[in-house]
N, C-alpha and C positions, 0 to 999 in steps of 0.2 A: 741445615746449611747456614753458617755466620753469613753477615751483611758482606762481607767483604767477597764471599766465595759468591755471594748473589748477585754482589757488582760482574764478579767478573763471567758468571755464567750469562748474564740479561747482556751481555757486550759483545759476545761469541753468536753471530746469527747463523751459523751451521749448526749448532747446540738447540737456537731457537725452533730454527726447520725440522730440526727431530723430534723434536719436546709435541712438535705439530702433528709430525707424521705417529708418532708411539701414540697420541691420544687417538688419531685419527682406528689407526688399525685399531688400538684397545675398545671402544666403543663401537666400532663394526661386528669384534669379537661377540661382545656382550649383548646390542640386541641385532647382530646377524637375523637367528634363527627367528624374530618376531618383525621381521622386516621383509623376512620372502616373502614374495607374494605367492605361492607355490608351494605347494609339502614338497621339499628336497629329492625324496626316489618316489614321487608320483611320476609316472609313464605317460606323456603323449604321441601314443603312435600315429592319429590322425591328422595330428597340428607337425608335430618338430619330427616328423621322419618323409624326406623326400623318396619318390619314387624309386629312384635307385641308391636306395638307403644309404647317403649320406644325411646328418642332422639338419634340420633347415636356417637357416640366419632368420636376423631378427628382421628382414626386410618381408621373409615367408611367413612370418607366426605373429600376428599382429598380439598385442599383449604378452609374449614373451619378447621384455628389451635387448637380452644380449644371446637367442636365438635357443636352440637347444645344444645337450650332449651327445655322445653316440647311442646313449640307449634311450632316449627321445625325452629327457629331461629336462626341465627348469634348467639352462645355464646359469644366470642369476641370482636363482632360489640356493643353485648347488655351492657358488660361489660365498655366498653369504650365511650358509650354516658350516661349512668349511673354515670357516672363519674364526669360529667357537672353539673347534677343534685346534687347527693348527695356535691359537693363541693361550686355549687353555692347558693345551701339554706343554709351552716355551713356560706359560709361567709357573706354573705346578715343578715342572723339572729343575726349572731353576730356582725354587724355594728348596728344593731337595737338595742341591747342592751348596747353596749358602748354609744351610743348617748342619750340613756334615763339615765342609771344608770352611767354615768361620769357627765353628765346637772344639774341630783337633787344632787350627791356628792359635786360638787362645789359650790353651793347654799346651799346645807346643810350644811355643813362645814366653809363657809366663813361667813354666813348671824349667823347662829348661831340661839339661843333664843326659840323661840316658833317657826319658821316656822324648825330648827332645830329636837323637838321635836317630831311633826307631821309629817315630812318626816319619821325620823327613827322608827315611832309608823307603817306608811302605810309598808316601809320594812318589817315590822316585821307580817304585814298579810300577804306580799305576800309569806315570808318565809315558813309560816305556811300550804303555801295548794301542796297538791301533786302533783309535777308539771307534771306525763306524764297523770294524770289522767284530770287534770285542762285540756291541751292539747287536749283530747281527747273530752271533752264537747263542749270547743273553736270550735274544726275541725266541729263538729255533726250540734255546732250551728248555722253557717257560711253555713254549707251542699254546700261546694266550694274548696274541696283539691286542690286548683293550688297550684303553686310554691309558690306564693308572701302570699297565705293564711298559708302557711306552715312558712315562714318565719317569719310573722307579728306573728303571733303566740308562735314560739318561742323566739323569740327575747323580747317579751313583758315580757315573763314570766322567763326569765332570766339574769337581770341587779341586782339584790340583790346584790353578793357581790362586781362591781364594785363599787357601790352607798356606801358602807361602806367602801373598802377601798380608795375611792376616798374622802370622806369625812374625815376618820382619816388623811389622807396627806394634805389635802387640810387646815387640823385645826393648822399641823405644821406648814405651808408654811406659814400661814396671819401671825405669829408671828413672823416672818422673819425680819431683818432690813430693808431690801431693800423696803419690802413688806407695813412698818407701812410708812414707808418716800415714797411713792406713794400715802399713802392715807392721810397723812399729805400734799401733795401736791394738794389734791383737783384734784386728777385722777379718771376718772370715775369706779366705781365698773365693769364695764363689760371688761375695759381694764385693770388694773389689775388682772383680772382673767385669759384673754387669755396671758398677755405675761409676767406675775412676778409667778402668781401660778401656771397655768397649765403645763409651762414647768420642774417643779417641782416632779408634780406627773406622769407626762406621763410614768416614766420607768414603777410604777408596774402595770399601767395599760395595758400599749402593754404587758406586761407576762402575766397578768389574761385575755384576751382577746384572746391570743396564748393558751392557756389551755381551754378557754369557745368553739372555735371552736372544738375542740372533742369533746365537750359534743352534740356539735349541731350535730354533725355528728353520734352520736349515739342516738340522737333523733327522725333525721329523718329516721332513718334507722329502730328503733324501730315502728315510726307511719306509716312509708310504711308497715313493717311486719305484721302490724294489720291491713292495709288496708286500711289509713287512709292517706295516705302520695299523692302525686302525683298518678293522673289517668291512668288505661291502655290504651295505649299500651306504654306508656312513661314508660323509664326503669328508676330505680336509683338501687344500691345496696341493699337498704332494700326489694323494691317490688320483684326484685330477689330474695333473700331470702325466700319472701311469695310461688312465684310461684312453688320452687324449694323442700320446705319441704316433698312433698308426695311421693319425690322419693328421700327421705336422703340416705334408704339403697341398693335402685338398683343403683339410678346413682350419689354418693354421690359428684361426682366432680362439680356438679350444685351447691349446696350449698357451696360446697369448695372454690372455685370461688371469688363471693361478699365480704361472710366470709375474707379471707387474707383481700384483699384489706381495707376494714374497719376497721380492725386490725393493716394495716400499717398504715392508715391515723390516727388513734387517736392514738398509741402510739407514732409515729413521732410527733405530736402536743404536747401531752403531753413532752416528751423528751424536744422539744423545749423550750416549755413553763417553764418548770423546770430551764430549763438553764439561761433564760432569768430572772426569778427572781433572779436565785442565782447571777447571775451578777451585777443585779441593786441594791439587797440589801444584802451584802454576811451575814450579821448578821443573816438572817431567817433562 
């Protein structure tokens, strides 16, 4: 980021509040799991299951803070390695999608012609199909919800719009002076892409990449909810969710729970994300 794109992002405090929130989840993610104080699917039936087996609040279970689950679990221990999860598929998936849809933009965009054509034709199928539903056939077909099946998954099916704005940049960028007098110099196309074009378009791609990790995070959170996401007894925020719905109105703090945090983490991303475009290109 030039001084100038840092003035203008340190001036934008909705940008700030993200930058806050994105650190804030990111480092939850990371040491969640060595912050429970609870192994995640340890069972307390004596402590966090009331007599008429609802979970007990945190006012019945002293030393559990934020009470139990329905199956007499650390809600907090569950909350905080869920954390891991849900933040280590956003950004896994969304390196999987920068690296496909930033690859075919600079090749689409620099090469140009007919192989130009046919990229932007295949975009425009991928556009076209429902991506949580597409997802959903993926997961069925695979019949392998781990982590990395969750991520390859989504990552595949969400590089569309880097790939077009990485391509509209990348078509500025070859008409550059710098850019025509490298390949009047008989410089190889792969190095003039890594160090005269790409440095070019990288601003709005770290922004759309800071905004695709919320979508990933509401992905997986979606495809856990449906049951589709990571296996039990492995916690993420969305499977919480799932577990939690049949008792929205006795014990509503279960769902409440996940709910925030999912809530902080993609609006913090989003916030960020926002900021970082208007930075890189204040004209949008």
């Amino acid at each position: 980021m030039d001084s100038r794109a840092f003035r203008r992002f340190r001036r934008n405090k909705g940008a700030l509040a993200g930058l806050v929130l994105v650190v804030a989840v990111t480092v939850l993610g990371i040491l969640g799991p060595w912050l429970a104080p609870y192994d995640p699917v340890e069972q307390f039936t004596d402590v966090l299951l009331l007599s008429n087996g609802l979970p007990a609040g945190p006012r019945l279970a002293p030393g559990h803070w934020l009470g139990g689950d329905p199956l007499a679990r650390d809600e907090l221990s569950r909350l905080l390695s869920g954390a891991r999860v849900s933040m280590l598929v956003a950004y896994i998936a969304t390196a999987i999608a920068v690296l496909i849809g930033v690859g075919l933009g600079l090749i689409s965009g620099y090469v140009g012609g007919r192989i130009d054509s046919a990229l932007m034709r295949f975009v425009d199928v991928v556009l076209s199909m429902p991506f949580l539903l597409l997802a959903i056939v993926m997961q069925r077909v695979w019949d392998a919800p781990g982590i990395w099946t969750i991520c390859i998954v989504l990552g595949v099916l969400s590089w569309t719009t880097l790939a077009r704005v990485t391509r509209a940049k990348t078509m500025e960028a070859r008409e550059l002076d710098y850019v025509e007098a490298a390949r009047a110099l008989g410089l190889r196309h792969s190095r003039i892409l890594a160090r005269h074009v790409l440095p070019n378009v990288a601003g709005p791609i770290i922004a759309i990449a800071t905004i695709l990790v919320a979508r990933m995070i509401i992905a997986e959170s979606a495809l856990s909810f449906l049951g589709l996401g990571v296996r039990p007894p492995t916690a993420s925020w969305g499977s919480m969710l799932n577990e939690s719905q049949s008792l929205l109105l006795g014990v509503p703090r279960l769902t409440l729970y996940p709910a925030v945090l999912i809530s902080m983490a993609v609006f913090g991303f989003n916030l960020f994300g926002e900021g970082l475009r208007d930075a890189f290109d204040p004209k949008d």
